[in-house]
Each structure stands twice: as structure tokens, then as C-alpha cells.
N, C-alpha and C positions, 0 to 999 in steps of 0.2 A: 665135614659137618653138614647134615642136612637141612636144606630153609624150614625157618619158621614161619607160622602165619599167625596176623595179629590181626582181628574185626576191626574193622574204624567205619566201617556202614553198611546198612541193608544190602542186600543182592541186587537188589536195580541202582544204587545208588551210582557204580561204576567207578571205581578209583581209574585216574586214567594217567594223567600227569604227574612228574615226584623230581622234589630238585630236594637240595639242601638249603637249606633259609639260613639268614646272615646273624640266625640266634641261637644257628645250634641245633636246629629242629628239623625234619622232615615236614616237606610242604606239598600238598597234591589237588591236586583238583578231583571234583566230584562231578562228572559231564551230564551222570541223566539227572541230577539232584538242583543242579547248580548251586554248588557249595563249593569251597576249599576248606580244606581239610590242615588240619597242624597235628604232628607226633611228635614227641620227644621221644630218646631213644630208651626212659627210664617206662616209658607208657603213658604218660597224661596223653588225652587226646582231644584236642576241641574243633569244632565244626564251626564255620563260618556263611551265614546265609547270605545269598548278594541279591540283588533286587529283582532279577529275575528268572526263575524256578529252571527254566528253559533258554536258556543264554548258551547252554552248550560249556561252559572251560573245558579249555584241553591242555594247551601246552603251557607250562610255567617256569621260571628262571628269576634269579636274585638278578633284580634290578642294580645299578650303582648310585640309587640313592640308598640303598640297604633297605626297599620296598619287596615286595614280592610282585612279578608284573608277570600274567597270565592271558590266553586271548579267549575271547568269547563268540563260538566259531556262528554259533545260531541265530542270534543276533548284532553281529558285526560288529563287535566293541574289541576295545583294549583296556585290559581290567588291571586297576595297582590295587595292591593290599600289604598297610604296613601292619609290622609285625604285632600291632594292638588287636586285630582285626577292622580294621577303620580301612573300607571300599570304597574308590571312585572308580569312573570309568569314560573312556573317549571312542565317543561312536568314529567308525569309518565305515561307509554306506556302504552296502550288498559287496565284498568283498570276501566273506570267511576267512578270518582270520584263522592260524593254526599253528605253524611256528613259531618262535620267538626266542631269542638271544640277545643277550650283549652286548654292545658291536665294541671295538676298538676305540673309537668315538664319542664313549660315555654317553651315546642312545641306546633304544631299544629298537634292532630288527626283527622284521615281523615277514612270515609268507602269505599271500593272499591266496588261499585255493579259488578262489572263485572269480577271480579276477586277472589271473596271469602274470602277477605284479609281485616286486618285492617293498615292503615300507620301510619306513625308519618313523618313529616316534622319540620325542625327547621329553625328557622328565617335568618340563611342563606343560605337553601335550601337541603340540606343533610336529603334524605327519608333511613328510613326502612319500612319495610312491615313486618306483622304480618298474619299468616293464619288460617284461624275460621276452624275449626274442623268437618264438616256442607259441603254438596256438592248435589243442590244449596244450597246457604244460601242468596243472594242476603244482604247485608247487608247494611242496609239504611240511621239512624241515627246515630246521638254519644253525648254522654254527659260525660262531666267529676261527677263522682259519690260523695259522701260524705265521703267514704273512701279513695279517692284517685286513686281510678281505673276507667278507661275509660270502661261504658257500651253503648249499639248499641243493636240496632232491627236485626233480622235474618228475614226480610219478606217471604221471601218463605221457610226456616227452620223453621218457626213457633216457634221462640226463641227468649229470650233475653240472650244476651251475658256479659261475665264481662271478661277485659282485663286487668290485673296488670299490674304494670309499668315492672317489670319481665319475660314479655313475658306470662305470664301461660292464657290460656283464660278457661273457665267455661259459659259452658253452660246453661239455666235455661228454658225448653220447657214448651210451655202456655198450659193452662188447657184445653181450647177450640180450637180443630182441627181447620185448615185451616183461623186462625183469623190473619191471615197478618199484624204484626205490621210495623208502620212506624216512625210516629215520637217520640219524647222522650226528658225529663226533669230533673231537679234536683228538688222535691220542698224544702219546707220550712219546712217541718216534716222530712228533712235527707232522704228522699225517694228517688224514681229513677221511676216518671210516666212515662207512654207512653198509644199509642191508638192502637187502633186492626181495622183498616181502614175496613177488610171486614166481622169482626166478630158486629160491630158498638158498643167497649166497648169501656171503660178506662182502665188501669190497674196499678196497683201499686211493687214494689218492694223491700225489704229493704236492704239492704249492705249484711245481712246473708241469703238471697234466698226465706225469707219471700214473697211470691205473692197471690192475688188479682186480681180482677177481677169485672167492674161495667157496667155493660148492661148500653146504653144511652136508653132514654123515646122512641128513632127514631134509630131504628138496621140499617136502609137503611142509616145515616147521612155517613157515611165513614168522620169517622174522620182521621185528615192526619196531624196537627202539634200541637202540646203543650210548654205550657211555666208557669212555675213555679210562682205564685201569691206570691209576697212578704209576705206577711200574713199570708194566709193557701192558702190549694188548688190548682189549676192549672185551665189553661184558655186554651182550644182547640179548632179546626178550624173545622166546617164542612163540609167537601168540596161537600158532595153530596146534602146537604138542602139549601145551604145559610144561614146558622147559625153560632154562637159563642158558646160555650161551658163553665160551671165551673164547677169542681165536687170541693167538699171540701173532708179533710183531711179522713171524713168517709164514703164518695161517694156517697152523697147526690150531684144531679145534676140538674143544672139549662139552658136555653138554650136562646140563645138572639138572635132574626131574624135582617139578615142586610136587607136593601132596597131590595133588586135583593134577589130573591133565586137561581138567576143562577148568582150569584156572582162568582163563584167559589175562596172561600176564602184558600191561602195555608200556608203560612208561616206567625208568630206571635211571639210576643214578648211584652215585657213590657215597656213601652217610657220613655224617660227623664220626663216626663208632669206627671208622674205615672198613665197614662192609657195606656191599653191593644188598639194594634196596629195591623193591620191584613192586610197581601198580599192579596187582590184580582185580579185574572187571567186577569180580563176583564177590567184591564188599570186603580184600585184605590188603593188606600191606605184607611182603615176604621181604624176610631176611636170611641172607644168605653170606657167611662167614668170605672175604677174599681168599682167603687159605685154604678155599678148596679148589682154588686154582692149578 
């Protein structure tokens, strides 16, 4: 089945970030607009404005207060939005905020690109900062792991990171020089994927440091987000082709062209509808059937 594409803003607006909200709903952020975005999977679609135009949102995840908690990389905040549309937000000075998950913990982990640090925020706003061991280390993504510890991409340390709830962090340097990870996953084999946006691989991780490493068909795709395929596998964005991506469990990889190859597709996730859902830059939301797997 080939993706579909659904408007939800202007061409500069930028869809960038897309989870599933705790209503059922696709939730995305809108990074040049500074907006968050809601879809339902039937098409209502409402925009949400935040306070300010240039705050940047990028990445977004269902909070466990059943909020919606986004970071705001441009202006250093940490943004919640319940599912009414009703925003607050909690500055954290010159840090660039970027990543952000769930942790084990019932807080929210956050990555500081600009500061070399990993955070934690709790639901009613009380940060600590953690600091990666790495300088730069730019650090991009975050997922909460299968053991319980929050890992994250080191983009320009050329590392994945693992952070105990204990403070300890552990470093885990990729095979392949100067392969810039970015985004990152839990799958379904207990793993901890992520992509090498300038190296154009996949890579895999296991809880004990076990890694991997899977060339894509297209090294120029610069893949840039992942999301863990309920069944096996993971599904990633390729931001430099206009593509979709699946590797399975043994890195066997498949590739799905959207309409546009200058889609610029960024952020992804897995929908209420159980299809694979995907931020396009240039003002769509695509959907893409799992069963073309």
C-alpha cells in the first residue's frame, strides 16, 4: 500500500516531531511555527499556538501524567500540553533541549544539545541535569532502554550512551568513524535501535553493549528518526531521499518511497490505526500501511 499524505500546515510550518497522544490522536510538533499540532486518525485536525512563535518544538512523547511533554529547543524550555490544549512550560537556561522520553521513573528525560548533559524533569517541574562524559558530544536522542536505563545518541561524540537511574553514564563508541547518530528506539527484540544519519546505517544495541551495524541499500539517505515496529524491526525516516525505512530484527532492509522525495520526512511513530506515521517538513503527515512490511 502506498503512503498517503494529509496537509496539517503551510510549507514553512515544518511538522517535525509525532508520537501518539494518550487520546488516541497523533500529536506533532510544528518547529518553524511554534505550534503543536493534533490529528485524529478520522482527519479532524487542530493547531495549538504556544507563547512563543520561535521557541523551536522538536521532539514530543506522552508524558505519565497522560500530558503531552515536548522540548523547546530555541528557547530552552520544557513544554507540557494537556490533551485540552492548555500549555505551560519550564525554562532550563541555554541548554537546547531536544530529546525527550519517559524514563522508567515516572519523570521525563530530556537531552541537552547545547550543553553536553542529560536532564530529568518530573511532572511538577523539579530538573536535574546529568553530564556525559564526551566534550562535544551534542547529545540528540533518548529512549528509555529494556533494562531500565535511559540511552541517547552522542552525534558528534560518535557514541551511544547508557544512563542509569543512578547517575552512572557508559559510553558505547560506533564502529564507523564520524557516522553521527541521531535518532533512537526500543524495539521489540529488547534492543535499543538507532541510525547513523551521516554514516547512512541502522544500528543495533543490546542492554550488555552487544552492537551492530547495517549499511542502508542508499548511504546518502541520512536517516534521522526510528520507531520500534510492534512485531519485529523498526521503521525509520529518510530524511535525505524521501523515503521510509524497515530493517528487521537481522538487518535485512526494506525501503518505501513517499510521493515527494523532497518530502523531507523527520519524526515517526506507530499510530492508534497501527500504521507507521511520519512528520514531513514540508507541511504533511504520511501514512504508511505496516503491511507493507
Amino acid at each position: 500500500m502506498p503512503a498517503i499524505e494529509i496537509p496539517v500546515a503551510g510549507p514553512d510550518a515544518g511538522p517535525y516531531g509525532i508520537t501518539t497522544g494518550p487520546d488516541g490522536a497523533l500529536w506533532f510538533t510544528l518547529v518553524h511555527s511554534g505550534q503543536i499540532g493534533r490529528l485524529t486518525v478520522d482527519g479532524q485536525l487542530d493547531r495549538y499556538d504556544l507563547d512563543n512563535p520561535d521557541c523551536g518544538p522538536s521532539l514530543i512523547t506522552t508524558g505519565p501524567d497522560g500530558a503531552l511533554w515536548f522540548t523547546r529547543l530555541h528557547d530552552h524550555q520544557i513544554g507540557r500540553m494537556a490533551v485540552d490544549g492548555t500549555a505551560t512550560a519550564f525554562p532550563i537556561p541555554d541548554t537546547g533541549p531536544f530529546g525527550i522520553t519517559t524514563g522508567p521513573d515516572g519523570a521525563l528525560w530530556f537531552t541537552e544539545m547545547h550543553a553536553d548533559r542529560i536532564g530529568r524533569i518530573t511532572t511538577e517541574g523539579v530538573v536535574n541535569e546529568f553530564p556525559v562524559p564526551a566534550r562535544p558530544a551534542m547529545a540528540s536522542m533518548i529512549v528509555t532502554g529494556a533494562d531500565h536505563a535511559l540511552w541517547f545518541t552522542l552525534n558528534q561524540a560518535n557514541a551511544i550512551g547508557r544512563l542509569a537511574l543512578d547517575g552512572r553514564v557508559t559510553l558505547h563508541p560506533l564502529p564507523t568513524a564520524d557516522a553521527a547518530p541521531v535518532g533512537i528506539t526500543l524495539g521489540a527484540d529488547g534492543a535499543v535501535w538507532f541510525v547513523e544519519i551521516a554514516a547512512g546505517q541502522v544500528g543495533r544495541i543490546t542492554p550488555d553493549g552487544d552492537l551492530r551495524e547495517f549499511p542502508l541499500p542508499d548511504r546518502t539517505a541520512r536517516p534521522h528518526a526510528i520507531v520500534g515496529d510492534p512485531v519485529e524491526g523498526c521503521w525509520f525516516t529518510e530524511w535525505g531521499t524521501g523515503r521510509v525505512g524497515h530493517v528487521t530484527a537481522s538487518g535485512q532492509i526494506r525501503g518505501y518511497a513517499l510521493a515527494s522525495p523532497s518530502a523531507e520526512p523527520h519524526g515517526i511513530t506507530v499510530g492508534p490505526d497501527d500504521a507507521v506515521w511520519v512528520a514531513l517538513e514540508t507541511g504533511h503527515l504520511a501514512r504508511l500501511a505496516r503491511t507493507a512490511a
